[in-house]
DRENDO-1510 file (C-alpha; in Angstrom, 1 decimal, always signed):
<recs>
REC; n; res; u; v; w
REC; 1; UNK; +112.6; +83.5; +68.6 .
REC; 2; UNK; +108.8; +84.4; +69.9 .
REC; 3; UNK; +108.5; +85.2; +73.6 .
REC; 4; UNK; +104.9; +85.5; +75.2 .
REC; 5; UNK; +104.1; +89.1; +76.7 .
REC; 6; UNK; +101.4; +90.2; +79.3 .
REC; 7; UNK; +101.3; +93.9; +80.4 .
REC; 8; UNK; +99.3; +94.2; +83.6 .
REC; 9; UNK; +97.8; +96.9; +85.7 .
REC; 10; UNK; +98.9; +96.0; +89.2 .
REC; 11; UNK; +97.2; +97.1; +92.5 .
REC; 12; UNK; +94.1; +98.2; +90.5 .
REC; 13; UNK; +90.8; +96.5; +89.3 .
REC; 14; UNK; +90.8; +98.3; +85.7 .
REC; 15; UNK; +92.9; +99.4; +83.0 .
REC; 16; UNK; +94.6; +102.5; +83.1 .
REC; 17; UNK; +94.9; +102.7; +87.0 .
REC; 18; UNK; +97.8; +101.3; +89.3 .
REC; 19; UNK; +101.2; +100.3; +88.2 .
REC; 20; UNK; +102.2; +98.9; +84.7 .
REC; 21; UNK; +104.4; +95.7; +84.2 .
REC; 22; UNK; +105.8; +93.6; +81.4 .
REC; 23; UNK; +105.8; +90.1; +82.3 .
REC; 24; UNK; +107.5; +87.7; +80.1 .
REC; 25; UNK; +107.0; +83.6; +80.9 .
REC; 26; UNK; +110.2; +82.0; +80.1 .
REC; 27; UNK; +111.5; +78.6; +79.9 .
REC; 28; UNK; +115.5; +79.1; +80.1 .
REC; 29; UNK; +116.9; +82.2; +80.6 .
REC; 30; UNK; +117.9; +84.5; +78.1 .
REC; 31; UNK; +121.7; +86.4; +78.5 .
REC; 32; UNK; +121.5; +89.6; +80.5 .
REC; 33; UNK; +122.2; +91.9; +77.7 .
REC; 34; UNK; +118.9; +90.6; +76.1 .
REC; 35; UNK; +116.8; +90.7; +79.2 .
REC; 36; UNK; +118.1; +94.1; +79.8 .
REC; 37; UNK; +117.2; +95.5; +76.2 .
REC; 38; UNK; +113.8; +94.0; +76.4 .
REC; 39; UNK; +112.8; +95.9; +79.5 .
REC; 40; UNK; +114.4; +98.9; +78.0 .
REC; 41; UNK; +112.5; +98.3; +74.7 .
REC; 42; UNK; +109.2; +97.6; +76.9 .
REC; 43; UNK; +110.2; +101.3; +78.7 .
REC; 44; UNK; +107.6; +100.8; +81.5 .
REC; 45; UNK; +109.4; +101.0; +85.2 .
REC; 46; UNK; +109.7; +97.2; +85.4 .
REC; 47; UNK; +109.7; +94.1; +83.4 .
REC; 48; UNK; +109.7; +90.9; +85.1 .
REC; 49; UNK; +111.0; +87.6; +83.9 .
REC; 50; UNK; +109.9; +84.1; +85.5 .
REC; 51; UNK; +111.3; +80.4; +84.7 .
REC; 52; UNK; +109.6; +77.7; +85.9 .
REC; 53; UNK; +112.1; +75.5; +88.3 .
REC; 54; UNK; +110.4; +72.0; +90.1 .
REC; 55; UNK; +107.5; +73.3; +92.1 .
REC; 56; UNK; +108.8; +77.1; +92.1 .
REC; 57; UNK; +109.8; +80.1; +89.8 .
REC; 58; UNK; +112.8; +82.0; +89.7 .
REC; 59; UNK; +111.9; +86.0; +88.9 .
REC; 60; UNK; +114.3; +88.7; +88.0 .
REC; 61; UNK; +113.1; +92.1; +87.7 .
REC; 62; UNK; +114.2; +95.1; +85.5 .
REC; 63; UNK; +113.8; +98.4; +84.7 .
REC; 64; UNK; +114.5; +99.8; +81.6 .
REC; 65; UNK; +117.9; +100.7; +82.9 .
REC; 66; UNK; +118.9; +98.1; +85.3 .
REC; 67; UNK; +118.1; +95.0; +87.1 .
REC; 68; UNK; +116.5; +95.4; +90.8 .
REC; 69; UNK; +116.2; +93.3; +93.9 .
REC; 70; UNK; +112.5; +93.8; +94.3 .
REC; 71; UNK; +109.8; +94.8; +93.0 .
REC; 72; UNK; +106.3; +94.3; +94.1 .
REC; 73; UNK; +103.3; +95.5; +91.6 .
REC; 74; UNK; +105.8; +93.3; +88.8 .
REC; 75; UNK; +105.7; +90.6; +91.2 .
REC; 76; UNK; +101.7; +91.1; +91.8 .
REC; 77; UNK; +101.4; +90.9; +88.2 .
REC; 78; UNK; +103.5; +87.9; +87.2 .
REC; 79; UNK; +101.6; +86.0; +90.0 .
REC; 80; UNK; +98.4; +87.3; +88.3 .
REC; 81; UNK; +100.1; +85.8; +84.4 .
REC; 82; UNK; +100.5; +82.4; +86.4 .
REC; 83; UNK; +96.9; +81.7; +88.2 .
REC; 84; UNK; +95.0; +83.3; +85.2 .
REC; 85; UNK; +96.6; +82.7; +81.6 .
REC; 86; UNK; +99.0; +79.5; +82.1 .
REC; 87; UNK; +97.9; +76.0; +83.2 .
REC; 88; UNK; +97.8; +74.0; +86.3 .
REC; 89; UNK; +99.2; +77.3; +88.7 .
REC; 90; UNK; +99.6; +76.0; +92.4 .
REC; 91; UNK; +97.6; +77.4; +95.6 .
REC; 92; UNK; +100.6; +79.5; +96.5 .
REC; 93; UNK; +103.0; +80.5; +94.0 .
REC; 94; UNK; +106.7; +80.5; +95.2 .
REC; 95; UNK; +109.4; +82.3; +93.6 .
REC; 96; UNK; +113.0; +82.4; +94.1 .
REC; 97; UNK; +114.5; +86.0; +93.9 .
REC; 98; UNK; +117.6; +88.1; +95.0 .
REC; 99; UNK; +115.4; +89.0; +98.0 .
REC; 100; UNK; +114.7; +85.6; +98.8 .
REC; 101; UNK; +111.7; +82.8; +98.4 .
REC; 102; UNK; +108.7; +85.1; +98.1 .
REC; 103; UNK; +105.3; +83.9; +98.2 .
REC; 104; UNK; +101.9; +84.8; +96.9 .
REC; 105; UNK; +98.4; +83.5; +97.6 .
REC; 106; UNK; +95.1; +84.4; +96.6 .
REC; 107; UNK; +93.1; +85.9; +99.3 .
REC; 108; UNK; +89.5; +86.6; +98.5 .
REC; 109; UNK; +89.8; +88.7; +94.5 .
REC; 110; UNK; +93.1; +90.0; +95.7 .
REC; 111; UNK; +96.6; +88.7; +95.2 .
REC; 112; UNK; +98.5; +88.3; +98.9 .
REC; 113; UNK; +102.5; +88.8; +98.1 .
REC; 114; UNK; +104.6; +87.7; +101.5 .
REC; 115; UNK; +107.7; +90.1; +101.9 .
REC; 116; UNK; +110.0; +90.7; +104.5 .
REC; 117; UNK; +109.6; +93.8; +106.8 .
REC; 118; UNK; +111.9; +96.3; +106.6 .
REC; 119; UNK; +112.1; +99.1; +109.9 .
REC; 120; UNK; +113.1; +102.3; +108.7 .
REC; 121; UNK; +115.4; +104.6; +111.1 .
REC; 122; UNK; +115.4; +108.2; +111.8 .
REC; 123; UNK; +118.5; +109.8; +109.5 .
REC; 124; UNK; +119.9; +113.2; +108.3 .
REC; 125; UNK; +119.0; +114.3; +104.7 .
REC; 126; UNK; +121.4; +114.5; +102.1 .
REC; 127; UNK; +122.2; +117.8; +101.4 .
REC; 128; UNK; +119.8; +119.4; +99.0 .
REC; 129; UNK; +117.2; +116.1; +98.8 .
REC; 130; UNK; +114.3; +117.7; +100.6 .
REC; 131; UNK; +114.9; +120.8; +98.4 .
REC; 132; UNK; +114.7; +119.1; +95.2 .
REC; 133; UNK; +111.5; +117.9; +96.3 .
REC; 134; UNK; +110.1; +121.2; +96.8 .
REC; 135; UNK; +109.5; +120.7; +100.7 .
REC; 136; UNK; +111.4; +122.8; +103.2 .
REC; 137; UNK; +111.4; +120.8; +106.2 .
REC; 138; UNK; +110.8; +117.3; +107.1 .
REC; 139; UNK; +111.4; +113.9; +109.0 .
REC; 140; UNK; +113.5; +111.6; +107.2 .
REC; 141; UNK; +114.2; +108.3; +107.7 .
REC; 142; UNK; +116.3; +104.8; +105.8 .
REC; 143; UNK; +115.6; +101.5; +104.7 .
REC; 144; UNK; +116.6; +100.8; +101.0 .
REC; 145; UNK; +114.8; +104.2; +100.0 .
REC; 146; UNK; +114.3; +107.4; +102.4 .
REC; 147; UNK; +111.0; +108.0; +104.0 .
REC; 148; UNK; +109.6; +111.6; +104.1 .
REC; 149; UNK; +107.2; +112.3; +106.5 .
REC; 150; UNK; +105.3; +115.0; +105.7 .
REC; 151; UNK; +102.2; +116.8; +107.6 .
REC; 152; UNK; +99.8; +116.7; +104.5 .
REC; 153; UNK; +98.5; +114.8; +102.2 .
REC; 154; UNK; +98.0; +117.8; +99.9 .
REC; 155; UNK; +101.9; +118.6; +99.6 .
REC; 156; UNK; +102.2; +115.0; +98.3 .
REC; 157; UNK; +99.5; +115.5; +95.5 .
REC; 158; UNK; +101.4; +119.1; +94.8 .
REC; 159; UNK; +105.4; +117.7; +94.3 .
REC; 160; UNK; +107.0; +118.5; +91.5 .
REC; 161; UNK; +110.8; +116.9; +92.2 .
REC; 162; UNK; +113.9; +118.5; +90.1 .
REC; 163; UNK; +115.0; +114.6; +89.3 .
REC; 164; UNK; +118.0; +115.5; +87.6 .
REC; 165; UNK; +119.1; +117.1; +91.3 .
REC; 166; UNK; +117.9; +113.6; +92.9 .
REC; 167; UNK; +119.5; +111.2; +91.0 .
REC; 168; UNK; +123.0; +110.2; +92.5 .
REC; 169; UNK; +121.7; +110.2; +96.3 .
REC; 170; UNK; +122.8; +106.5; +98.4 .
REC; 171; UNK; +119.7; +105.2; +97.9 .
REC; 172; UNK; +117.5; +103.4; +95.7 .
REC; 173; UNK; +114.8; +106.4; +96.1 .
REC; 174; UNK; +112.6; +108.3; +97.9 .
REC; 175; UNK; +109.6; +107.5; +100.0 .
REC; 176; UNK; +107.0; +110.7; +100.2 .
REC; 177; UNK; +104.2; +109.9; +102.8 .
REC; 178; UNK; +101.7; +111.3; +104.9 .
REC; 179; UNK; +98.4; +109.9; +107.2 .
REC; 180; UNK; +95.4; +110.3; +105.0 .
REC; 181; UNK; +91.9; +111.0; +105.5 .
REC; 182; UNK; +90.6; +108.3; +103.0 .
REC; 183; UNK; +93.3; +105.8; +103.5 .
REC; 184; UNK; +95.1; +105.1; +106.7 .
REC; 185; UNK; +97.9; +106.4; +104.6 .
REC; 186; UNK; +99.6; +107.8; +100.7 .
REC; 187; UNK; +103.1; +108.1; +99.4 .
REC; 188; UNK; +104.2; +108.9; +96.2 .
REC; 189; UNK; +107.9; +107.2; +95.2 .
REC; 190; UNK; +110.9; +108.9; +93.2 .
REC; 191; UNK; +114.0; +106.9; +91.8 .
REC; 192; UNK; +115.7; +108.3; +88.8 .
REC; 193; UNK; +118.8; +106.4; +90.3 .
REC; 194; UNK; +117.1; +103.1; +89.0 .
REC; 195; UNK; +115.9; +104.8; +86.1 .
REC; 196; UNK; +112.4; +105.4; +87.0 .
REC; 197; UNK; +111.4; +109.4; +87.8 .
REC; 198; UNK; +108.0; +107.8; +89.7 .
REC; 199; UNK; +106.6; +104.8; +90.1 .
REC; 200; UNK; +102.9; +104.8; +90.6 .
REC; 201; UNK; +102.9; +102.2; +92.5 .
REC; 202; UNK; +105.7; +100.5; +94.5 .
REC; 203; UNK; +104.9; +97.5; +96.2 .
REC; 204; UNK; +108.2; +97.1; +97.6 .
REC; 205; UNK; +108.3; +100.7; +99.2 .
REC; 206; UNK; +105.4; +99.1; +101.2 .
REC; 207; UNK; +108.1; +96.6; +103.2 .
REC; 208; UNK; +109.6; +100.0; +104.7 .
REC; 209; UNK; +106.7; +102.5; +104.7 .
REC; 210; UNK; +104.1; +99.2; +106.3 .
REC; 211; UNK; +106.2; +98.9; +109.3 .
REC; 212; UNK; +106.6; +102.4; +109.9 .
REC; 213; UNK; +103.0; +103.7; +109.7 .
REC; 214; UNK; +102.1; +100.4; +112.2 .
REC; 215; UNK; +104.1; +102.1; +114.7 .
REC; 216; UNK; +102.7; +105.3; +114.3 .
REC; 217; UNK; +99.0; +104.3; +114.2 .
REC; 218; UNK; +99.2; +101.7; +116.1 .
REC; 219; UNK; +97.5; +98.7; +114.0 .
REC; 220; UNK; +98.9; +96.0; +111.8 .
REC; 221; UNK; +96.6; +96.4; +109.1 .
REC; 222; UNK; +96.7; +99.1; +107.0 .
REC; 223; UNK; +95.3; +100.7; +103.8 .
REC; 224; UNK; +97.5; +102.8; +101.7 .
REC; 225; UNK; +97.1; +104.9; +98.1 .
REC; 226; UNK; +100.3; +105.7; +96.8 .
REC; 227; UNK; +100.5; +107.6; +93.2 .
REC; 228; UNK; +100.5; +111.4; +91.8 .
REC; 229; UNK; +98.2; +111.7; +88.2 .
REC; 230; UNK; +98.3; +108.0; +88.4 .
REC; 231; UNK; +97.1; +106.0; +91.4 .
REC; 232; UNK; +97.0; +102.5; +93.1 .
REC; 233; UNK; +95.7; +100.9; +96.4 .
REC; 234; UNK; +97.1; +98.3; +98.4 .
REC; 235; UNK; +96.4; +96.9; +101.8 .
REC; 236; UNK; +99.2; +95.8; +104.1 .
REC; 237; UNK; +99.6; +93.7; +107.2 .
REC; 238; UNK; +102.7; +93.1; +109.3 .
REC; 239; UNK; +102.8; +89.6; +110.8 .
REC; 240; UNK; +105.9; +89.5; +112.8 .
REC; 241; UNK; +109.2; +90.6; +110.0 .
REC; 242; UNK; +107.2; +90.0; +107.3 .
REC; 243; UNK; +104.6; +92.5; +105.5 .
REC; 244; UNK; +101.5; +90.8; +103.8 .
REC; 245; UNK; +101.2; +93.2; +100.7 .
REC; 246; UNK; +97.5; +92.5; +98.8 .
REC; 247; UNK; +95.8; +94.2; +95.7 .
REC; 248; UNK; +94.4; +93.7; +92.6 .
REC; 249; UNK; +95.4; +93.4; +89.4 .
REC; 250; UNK; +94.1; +93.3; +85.4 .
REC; 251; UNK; +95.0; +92.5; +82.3 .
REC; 252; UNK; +96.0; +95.3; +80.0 .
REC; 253; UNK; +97.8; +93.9; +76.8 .
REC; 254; UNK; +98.6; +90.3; +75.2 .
REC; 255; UNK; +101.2; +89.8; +72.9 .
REC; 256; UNK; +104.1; +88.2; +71.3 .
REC; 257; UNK; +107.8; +89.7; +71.3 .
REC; 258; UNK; +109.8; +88.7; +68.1 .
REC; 259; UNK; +113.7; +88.6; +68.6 .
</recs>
């Protein structure tokens, strides 16, 4: 069996910036076990799987250790496969996920994904978290991941988490941010419980961290940098409980997987 693969830089407009993801164009799924050893072969923190269904796609996303809810730059760039290297690709692209119908448009040279908002609450740290990160005190707050709210952008850039000492908290990961003087503001995001130490770029952090930087700045358009050595941008915009999450995206790698 041959299977198409794309690797694409998501939420940046040249190789070697943003986020990395695997997409692989199906026309049937493949058993679990397979999908699962592909994205652990592939080793980047997601691969994403589409099958084409009527006039939508069902996605699946996975790292190379399990299989995820959500994930936006994988999304971004399996919307970005569909518009620019297969045939006949509608306005807006709907997909069918364990999150829901997602959508994607194209707005302007940018890709527009349509996720739901997600509010994040004020919460206690688990014992020794904000240790293993290296900070000594902080807000924290919920949603799927904890947000850390620090004071400076600089301690972001500086982190240096113990992940062994972070894997096993209640949550899918962590959520590092602070208001920014180039952006309106940066994050960097941990989750060696999914497999993934960091993720350069984590569109789906964005459904949390939006929401909560629109109340604190007071505007429902944002800009945001998220990344340590490597980095992405994204722009964001809350439109009632949903998050418009936009950014760019290139082609890095064409090939076939032989199975």
């Amino acid at each position: 069996m041959k299977l198409d693969i794309y690797q694409v830089d998501a939420f940046s407009q040249q190789p070697f910036g943003g986020n990395p993801a695997a997409v692989c164009p199906l026309t049937e799924w493949l058993p679990d076990e397979q999908l699962q050893n592909i994205a652990a072969e592939n080793n980047l923190s997601e691969t994403v799987y589409f099958v084409p269904r009527g006039d939508f796609y069902e996605l699946r996303w996975f790292t190379p250790e399990v299989e995820v809810d959500l994930c936006g730059h994988a999304t971004l760039a399996a919307a970005w496969v569909l518009i620019h290297q297969l045939p006949d690709a509608p306005e807006v692209l709907r997909f069918a996920t364990r999150s829901g119908e997602l959508r994607v448009t194209r707005n302007g040279d940018e890709l527009a994904m349509d996720f739901p908002a997600k509010q994040p609450q004020r919460c206690e740290p688990p014992s020794g978290m904000l240790s293993a990160l290296g900070i000594e005190h902080a807000e924290v707050f919920a949603t799927d991941d904890y947000i850390v709210l620090v004071d400076d952008e600089a301690q972001i850039a500086a982190l240096t988490p113990d992940f062994a000492r972070l894997k096993g908290l209640p949550k899918r990961g962590i959520a590092v941010t602070a208001k920014s003087t180039r952006f309106d503001f940066v994050s960097r995001w941990f989750g060696p419980n999914v497999g993934v130490n960091e993720d350069p770029v984590t569109g789906s952090a964005h459904t949390s961290l939006a929401p909560f930087w629109a109340d604190r700045l007071g505007r429902s358009q944002l800009t945001a940098e998220q990344g340590g050595k490597r980095r992405g941008q994204l722009h964001c915009e809350l439109k009632g409980d949903r998050v418009i999450i936009s950014g760019h995206a290139v082609l890095y790698l064409q090939g076939v997987i032989h199975l």
